[in-house]
MARFILO-125018 format. One record per residue (C-alpha): residue in one letter; chain; x, y, z. Coordinates in Angstrom, 2 decimals. Layout:
BEGIN
   zavex   kepa        px        py        pz
       A      A         X         Y         Z
...
% end
This chain:
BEGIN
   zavex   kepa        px        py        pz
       X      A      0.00      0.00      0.00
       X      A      1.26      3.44     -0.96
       X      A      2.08      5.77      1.33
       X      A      1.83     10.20      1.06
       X      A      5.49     11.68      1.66
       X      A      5.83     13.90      3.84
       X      A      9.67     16.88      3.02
       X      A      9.99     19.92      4.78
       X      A     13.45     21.32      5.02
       X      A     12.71     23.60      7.10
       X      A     11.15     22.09      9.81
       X      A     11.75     23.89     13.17
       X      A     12.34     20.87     15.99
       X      A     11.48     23.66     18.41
       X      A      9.01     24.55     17.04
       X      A      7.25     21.47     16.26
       X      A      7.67     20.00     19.82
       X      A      6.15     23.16     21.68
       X      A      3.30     22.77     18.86
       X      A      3.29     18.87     20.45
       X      A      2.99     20.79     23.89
       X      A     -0.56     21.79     23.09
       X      A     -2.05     18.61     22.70
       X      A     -0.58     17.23     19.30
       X      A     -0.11     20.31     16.87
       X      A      3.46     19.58     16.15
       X      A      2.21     16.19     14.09
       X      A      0.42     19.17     12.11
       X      A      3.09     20.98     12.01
       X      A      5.17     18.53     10.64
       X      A      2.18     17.45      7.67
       X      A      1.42     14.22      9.58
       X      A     -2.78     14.35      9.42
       X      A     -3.43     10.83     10.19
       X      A     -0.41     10.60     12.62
       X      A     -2.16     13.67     14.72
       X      A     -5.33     12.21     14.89
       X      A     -4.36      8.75     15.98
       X      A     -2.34     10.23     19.16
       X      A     -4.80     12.48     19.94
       X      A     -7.19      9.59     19.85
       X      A     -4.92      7.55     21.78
       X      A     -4.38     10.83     24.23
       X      A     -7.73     11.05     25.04
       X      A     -8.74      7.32     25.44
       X      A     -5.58      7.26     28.04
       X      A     -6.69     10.14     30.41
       X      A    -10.19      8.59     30.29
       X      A     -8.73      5.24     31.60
       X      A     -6.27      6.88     33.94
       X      A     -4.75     10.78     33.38
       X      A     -1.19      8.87     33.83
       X      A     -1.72      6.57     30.47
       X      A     -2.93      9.94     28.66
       X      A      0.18     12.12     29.94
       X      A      2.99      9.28     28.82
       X      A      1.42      9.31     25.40
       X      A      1.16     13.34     25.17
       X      A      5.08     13.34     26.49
       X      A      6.09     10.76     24.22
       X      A      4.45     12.90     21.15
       X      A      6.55     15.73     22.34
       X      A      9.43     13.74     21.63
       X      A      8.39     11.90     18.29
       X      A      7.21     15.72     16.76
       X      A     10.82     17.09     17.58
       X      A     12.57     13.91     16.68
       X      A     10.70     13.87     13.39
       X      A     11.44     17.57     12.14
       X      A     14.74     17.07     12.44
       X      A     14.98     14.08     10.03
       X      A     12.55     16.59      7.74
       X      A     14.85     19.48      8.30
       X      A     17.92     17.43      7.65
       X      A     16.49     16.63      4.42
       X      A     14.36     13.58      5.00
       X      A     11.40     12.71      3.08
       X      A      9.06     10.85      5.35
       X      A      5.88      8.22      4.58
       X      A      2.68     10.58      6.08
       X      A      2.52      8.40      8.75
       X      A      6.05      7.48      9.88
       X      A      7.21      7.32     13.57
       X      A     10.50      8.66     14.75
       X      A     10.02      7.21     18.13
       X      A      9.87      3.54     18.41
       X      A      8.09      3.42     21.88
       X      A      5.22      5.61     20.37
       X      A      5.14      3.77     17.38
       X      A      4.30      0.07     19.51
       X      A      1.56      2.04     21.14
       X      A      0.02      3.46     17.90
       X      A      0.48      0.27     15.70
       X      A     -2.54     -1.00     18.15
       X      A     -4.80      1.18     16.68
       X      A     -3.24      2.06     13.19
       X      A     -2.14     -0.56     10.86
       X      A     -0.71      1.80      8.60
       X      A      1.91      3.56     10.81
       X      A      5.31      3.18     10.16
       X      A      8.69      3.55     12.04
       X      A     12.31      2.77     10.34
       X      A     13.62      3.29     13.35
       X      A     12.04      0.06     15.27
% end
C-alpha cells in the first residue's frame, strides 16, 4: 500500500515540539494528518482510563514531533505516517495498521 510523503526542510524541531505541547499540533506541524489524529485519539482514550496513560502518550508525542522535524529538516522525506520514536510507534500500531517507524 502506498504511502503520502511527507519533506519539509525547514522544519523547526522547536518549534514542532512546543506545537506537540498543546495537545498534538506539532504532528500538524510537521504534515502528519493521520499521525495527529491517531495520538490524539490515543491521548484522550488514556486520560479517560487513567490521566497517567494519557500524559505518557502526550510526552512521548513531544518527543516523536521534535525527533521527526529534524529528520525533515535534515532533508528527510518521510511516509505521512512514519514514527520517529519507536516506543510511540508500539503504542500506535494497536490502533493504526498503517503507521510506520524505520527506526524500530
Amino acid at each position: 500500500m502506498s504511502q503520502n510523503t511527507i519533506s519539509k526542510p525547514g522544519a523547526n524541531p522547536i518549534l514542532a515540539a512546543a506545537c506537540s505541547f498543546l495537545w498534538g499540533f506539532g504532528n500538524l506541524y510537521n504534515g502528519q494528518m493521520t499521525k495527529y489524529a491517531v495520538v490524539v485519539l490515543l491521548m484522550w482514550v488514556g486520560l479517560m482510563i487513567c490521566l497517567l496513560p494519557g500524559v505518557f502518550i502526550w510526552v512521548l508525542n513531544i518527543i516523536d514531533s521534535y525527533m521527526t522535524a529534524q529528520r525533515l529538516a535534515a532533508g528527510e522525506t518521510l511516509p505521512e505516517n512514519e514514527y520517529s520514536l519507536s516506543l510511540l510507534y508500539s503504542i500506535a500500531r494497536i490502533v493504526d495498521s498503517t503507521a510506520t517507524c524505520s527506526r524500530s
